[in-house]
C-alpha positions in Angstrom: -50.8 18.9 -12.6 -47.4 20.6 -13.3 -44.8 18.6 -14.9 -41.0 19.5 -14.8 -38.4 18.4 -17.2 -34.8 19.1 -17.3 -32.8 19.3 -20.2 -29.5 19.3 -19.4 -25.9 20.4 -21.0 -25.3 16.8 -22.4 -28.8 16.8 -24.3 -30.3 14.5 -21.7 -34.1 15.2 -20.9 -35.0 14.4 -17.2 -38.4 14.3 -16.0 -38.3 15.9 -12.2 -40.9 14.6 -9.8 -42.3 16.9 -7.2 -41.6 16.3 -3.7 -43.7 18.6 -1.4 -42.3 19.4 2.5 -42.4 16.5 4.8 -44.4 19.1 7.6 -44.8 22.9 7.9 -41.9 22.8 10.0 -39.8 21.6 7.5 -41.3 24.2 4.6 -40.7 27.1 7.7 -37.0 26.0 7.7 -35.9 25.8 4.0 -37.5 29.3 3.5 -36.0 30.6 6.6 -32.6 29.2 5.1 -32.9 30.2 1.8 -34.4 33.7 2.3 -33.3 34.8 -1.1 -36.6 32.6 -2.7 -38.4 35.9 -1.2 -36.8 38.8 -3.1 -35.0 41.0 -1.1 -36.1 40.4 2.6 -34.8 40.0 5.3 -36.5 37.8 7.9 -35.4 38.5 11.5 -36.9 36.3 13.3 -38.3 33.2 13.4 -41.7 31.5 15.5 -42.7 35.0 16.8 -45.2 34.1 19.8 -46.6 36.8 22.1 -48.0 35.6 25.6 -51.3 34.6 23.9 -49.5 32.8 21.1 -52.2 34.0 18.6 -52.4 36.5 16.2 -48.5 36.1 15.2 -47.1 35.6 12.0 -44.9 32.4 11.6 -42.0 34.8 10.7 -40.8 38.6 10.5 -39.3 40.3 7.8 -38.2 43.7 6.5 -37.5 44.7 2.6 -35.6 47.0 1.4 -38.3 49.3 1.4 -38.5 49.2 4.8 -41.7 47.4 5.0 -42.3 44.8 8.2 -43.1 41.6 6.7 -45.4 39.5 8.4 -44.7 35.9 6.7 -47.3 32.8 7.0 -46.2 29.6 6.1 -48.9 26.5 4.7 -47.7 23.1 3.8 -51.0 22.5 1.8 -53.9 23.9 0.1 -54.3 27.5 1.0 -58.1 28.2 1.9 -59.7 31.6 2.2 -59.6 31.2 5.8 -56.3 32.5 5.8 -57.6 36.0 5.2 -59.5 36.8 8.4 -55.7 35.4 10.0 -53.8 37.9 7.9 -56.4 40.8 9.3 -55.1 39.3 12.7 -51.8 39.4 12.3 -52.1 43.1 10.7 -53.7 44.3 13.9 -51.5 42.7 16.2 -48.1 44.6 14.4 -50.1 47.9 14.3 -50.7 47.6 17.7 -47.0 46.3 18.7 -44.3 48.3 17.2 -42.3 48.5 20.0 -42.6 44.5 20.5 -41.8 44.5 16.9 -38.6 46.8 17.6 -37.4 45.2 20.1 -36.9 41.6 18.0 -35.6 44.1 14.8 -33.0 45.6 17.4 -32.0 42.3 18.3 -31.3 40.8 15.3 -28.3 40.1 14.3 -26.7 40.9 11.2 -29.6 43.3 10.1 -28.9 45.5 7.0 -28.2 49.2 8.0 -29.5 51.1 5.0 -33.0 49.6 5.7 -35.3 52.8 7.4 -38.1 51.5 9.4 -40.7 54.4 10.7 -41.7 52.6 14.0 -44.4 55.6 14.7 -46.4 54.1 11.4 -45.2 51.0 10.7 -45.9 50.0 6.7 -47.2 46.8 6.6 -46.4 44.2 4.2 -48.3 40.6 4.3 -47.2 37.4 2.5 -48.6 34.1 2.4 -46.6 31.2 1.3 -47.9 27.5 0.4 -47.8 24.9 -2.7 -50.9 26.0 -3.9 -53.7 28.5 -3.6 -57.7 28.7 -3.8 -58.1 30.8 -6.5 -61.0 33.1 -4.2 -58.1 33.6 -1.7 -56.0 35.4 -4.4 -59.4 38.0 -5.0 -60.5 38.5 -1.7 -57.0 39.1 -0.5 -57.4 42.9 -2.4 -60.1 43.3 -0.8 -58.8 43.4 2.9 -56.6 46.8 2.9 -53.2 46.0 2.8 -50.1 45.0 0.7 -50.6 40.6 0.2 -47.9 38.6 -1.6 -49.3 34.5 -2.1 -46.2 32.8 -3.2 -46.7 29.5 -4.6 -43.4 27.5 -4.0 -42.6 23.8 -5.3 -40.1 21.4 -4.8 -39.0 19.2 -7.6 -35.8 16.6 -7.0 -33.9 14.8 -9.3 -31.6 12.2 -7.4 -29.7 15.2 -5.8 -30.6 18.0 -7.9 -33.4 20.0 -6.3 -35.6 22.4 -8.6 -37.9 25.8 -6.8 -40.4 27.2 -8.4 -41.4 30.4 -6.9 -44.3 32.0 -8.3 -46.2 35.0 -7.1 -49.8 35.2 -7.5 -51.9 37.5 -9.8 -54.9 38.1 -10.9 -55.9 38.3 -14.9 -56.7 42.0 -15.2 -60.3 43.3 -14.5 -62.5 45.3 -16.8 -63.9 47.8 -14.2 -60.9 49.2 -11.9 -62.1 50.5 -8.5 -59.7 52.6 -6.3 -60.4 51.5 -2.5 -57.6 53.6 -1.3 -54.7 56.3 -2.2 -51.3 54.4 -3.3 -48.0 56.4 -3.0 -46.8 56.6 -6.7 -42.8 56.4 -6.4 -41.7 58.3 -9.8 -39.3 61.4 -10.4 -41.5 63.6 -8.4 -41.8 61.6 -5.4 -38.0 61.5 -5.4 -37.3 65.4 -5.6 -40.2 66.0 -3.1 -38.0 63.6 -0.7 -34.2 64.2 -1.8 -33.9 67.4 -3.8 -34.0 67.7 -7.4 -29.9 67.7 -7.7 -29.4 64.2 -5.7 -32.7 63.0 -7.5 -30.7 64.0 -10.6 -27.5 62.3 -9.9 -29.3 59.2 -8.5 -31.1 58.8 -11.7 -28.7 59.6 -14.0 -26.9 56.3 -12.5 -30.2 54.8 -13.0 -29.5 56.0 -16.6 -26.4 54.5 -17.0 -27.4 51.2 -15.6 -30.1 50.9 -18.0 -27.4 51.5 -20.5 -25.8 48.6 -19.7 -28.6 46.5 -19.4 -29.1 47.3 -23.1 -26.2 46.7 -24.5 -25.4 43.4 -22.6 -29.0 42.1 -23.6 -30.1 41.4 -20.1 -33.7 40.5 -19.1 -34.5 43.1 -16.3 -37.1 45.3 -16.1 -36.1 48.8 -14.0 -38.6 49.3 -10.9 -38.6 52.5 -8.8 -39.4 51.7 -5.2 -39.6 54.3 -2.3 -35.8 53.8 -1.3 -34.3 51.6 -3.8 -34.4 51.6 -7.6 -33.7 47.7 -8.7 -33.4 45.9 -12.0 -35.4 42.9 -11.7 -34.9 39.2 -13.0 -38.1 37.3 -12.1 -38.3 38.5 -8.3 -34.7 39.3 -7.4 -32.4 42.5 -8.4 -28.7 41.5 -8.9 -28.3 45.1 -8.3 -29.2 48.7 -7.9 -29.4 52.3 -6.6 -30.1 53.1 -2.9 -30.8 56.0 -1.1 -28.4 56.0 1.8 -29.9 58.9 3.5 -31.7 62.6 2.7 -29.0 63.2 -0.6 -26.8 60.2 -0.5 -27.1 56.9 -2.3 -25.0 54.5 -3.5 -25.0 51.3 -6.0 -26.0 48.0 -4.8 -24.5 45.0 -6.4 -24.9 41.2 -5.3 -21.6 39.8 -5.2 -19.5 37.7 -2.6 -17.7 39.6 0.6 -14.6 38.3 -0.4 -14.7 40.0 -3.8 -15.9 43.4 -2.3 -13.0 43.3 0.3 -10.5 43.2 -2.8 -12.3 46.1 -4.8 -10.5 49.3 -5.8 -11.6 52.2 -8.4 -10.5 55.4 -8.3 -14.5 56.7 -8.6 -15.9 54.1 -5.9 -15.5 52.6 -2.7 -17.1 49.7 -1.0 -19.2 51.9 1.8 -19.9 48.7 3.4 -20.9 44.8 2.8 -24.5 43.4 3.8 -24.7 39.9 4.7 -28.1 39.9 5.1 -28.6 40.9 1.7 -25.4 39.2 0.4 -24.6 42.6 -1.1 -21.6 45.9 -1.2 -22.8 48.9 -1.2 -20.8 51.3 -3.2 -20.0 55.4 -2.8 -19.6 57.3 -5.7 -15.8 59.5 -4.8 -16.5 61.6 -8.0 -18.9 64.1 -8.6 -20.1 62.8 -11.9 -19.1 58.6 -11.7 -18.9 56.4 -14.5 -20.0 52.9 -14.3 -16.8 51.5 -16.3 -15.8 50.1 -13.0 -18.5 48.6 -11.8 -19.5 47.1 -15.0 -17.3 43.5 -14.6 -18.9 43.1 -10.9 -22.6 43.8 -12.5 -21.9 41.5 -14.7 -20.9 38.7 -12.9 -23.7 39.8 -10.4 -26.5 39.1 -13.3 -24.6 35.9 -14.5 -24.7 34.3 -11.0 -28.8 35.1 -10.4 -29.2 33.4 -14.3 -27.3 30.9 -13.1 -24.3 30.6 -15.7 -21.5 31.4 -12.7 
């Protein structure tokens, strides 16, 4: 049994019970309403039923990799029979992309920078409940596709309420076996996609983000993805580096829409805002940018996801 306890600025020690979800529906709602528990997706549609209402996922996402996210939601102990359902709801969006589409193209709000390829949809599967068998966890490698189990928990003091959001993982095995080819997303993969001079420039921000990150002391760990490069605290990325297209990118940073409205630099310019991602996406004017202008925003950016703003 997990128990919680808050210690809190006047020294006071508070022992936070948990509250699970009154119903599934309830679970479906808080996640739906507080997408930013699932690192960086954004879910597009809610209760998706077909004419044979089976074989749909609870909801439908898309990261910022571009990835369909097909999102089950459990108010209790997750069994293993969730598996052979995953399979189902796998086949069902490899065999729908155009259904798919159509609720994507409808949605409103949806980021622009995100690149779907609707003629091979990537698929991306994620399970979230209180708690987990742990055979669910093992088997779920086994069934050819990218699995996320996210065990969430509710804990309430009068009203304070506490999430923990943990993803799943297995200790690591002795004997590796590869069932299939990954994409490894590294320099290479970058220049075989963008060139080696944007690749350069791109990383070279990278660079000087990572340089900050030092000398600030900040807990992030850098993670090249297929069309984002993020800095991660726990499961989130206060901000980053984005490809905006074959050799354009730009800097991502999590801030408020009324701070990127008031932004000026003589190096960058807000490109655009994202409300679904509650981020600005900034365009380097220079040939060779600086951060020094950025640097306050990515600050207050990795203050707000700790917390401390």
């Amino acid at each position: 049994m997990l128990n919680l306890y808050w210690k809190t600025s006047k020294g006071k020690t508070v022992n936070l019970v948990e509250t699970p979800f009154k119903s599934e529906v309830e679970f479906e709602k808080y996640i739906f309403e507080n997408q930013e528990l699932l690192e960086d997706i954004f879910i597009f549609k809610r209760q998706v039923r077909s004419g044979s209402h089976q074989g749909v996922p609870d909801m439908l996402g898309v990261d910022q990799d571009g990835k369909v996210c097909l999102i089950e939601m459990k108010n209790a102990l997750v069994m293993e029979d969730i598996l052979p359902q995953l399979l189902k709801y796998a086949i069902w969006a490899e065999t729908s992309p155009d259904s798919i589409k159509a609720l994507w193209l409808e949605a409103e709000d949806r980021p622009e920078d995100v690149t779907i390829n609707w003629e091979a949809v990537e698929i991306r599967l994620l399970v979230v409940g209180p708690e987990f068998r742990i055979n669910v966890l093992r088997m779920s490698h086994k069934i050819g596709y990218d699995v996320d189990l996210l065990q969430v928990k509710r804990f309430v003091s009068e009203d304070e309420e506490f999430i923990i959001v943990e993803q799943m993982e297995e200790e690591p095995q002795p004997r590796i076996v590869i069932t299939k080819g990954m994409e490894v997303y590294d320099r290479d993969f970058y220049e075989r996609e963008h060139g080696k001079e944007a690749t350069a420039k791109f990383l070279n921000i990278v660079s000087q983000i990572e340089g900050l990150i030092k000398k600030h002391g900040w807990q992030l760990q850098t993670k090249i993805n297929k069309y984002y490069t993020g800095f991660k605290y726990g499961n989130r990325n206060p901000f980053g580096v984005h490809w905006g297209g074959t050799h354009a990118w730009q800097v991502f940073i999590k801030l408020p829409e009324s701070v990127a409205k008031h932004f000026t630099s003589s190096e960058w310019e807000v490109q655009r805002y994202e409300a679904s991602f509650k981020q600005a996406l900034f365009k380097p004017l220079a040939s060779k940018p600086k951060l020094d202008e950025l640097e306050e925003l990515m600050v207050d950016a990795y203050e707000k996801l700790r917390g401390k703003t």
